[in-house]
N, C-alpha and C positions, 0 to 999 in steps of 0.2 A: 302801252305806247302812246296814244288818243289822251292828251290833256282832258279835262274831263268838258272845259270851254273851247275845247276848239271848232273851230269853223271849216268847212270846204263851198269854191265858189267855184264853178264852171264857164265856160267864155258860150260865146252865141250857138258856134255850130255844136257844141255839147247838148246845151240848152236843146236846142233845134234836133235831137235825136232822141229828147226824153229826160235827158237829166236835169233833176233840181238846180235852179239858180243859185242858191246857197242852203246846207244844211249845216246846223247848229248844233252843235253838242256830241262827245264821245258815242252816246249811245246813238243817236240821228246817222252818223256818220257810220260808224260798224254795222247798221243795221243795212245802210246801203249799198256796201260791200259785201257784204254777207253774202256767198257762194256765187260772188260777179269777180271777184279777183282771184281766183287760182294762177290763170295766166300769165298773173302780173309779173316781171324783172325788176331788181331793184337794178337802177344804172346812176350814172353820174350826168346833170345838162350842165353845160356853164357853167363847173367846179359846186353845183348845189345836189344834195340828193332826192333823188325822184325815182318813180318807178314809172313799167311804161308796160302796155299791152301791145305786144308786138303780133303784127300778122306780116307773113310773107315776105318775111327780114325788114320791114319797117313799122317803126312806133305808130299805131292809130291811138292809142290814146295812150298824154304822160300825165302823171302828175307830180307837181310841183311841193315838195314839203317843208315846209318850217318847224324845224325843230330849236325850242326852249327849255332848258335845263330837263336835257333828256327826254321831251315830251313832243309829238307833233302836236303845235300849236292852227295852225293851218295848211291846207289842203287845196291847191291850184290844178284846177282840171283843165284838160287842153283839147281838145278832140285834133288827131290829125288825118286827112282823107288821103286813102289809100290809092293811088291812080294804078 
């Protein structure tokens, strides 16, 4: 699924929780998901596909995917805080 160049970047409060500011390449990118995403749903934002780590019937973290000829080409992380 993971183009073998693709990219993920995370926004500040991501960042600010521990996640890399951006990770490079298929392998970078699965390895940092690697037994962090069980949780995840895939859903729809704004007609784009993304999935999302929901706690307590709301998204704490989506992310935003770009897909190209079949491949996520990039990777938009979002952190959202749970009040």
């Amino acid at each position: 699924l993971l183009d073998p160049a693709a990219t993920m970047t995370a926004d500040a409060a991501a960042v600010g929780m521990g996640s890399p500011e951006v990770v490079r390449g298929a392998a970078g990118i699965a390895s940092t998901f690697s037994g962090r995403a069980q949780g995840a749903r895939a859903l729809t934002v704004d007609g784009a596909r993304s999935l999302a780590w929901i706690v307590g019937g709301r998204p704490k973290v989506v992310w935003d995917l770009v897909i190209e000829g079949g491949r996520i080409t990039h990777i938009d992380m979002r952190l959202n805080k749970v009040k």
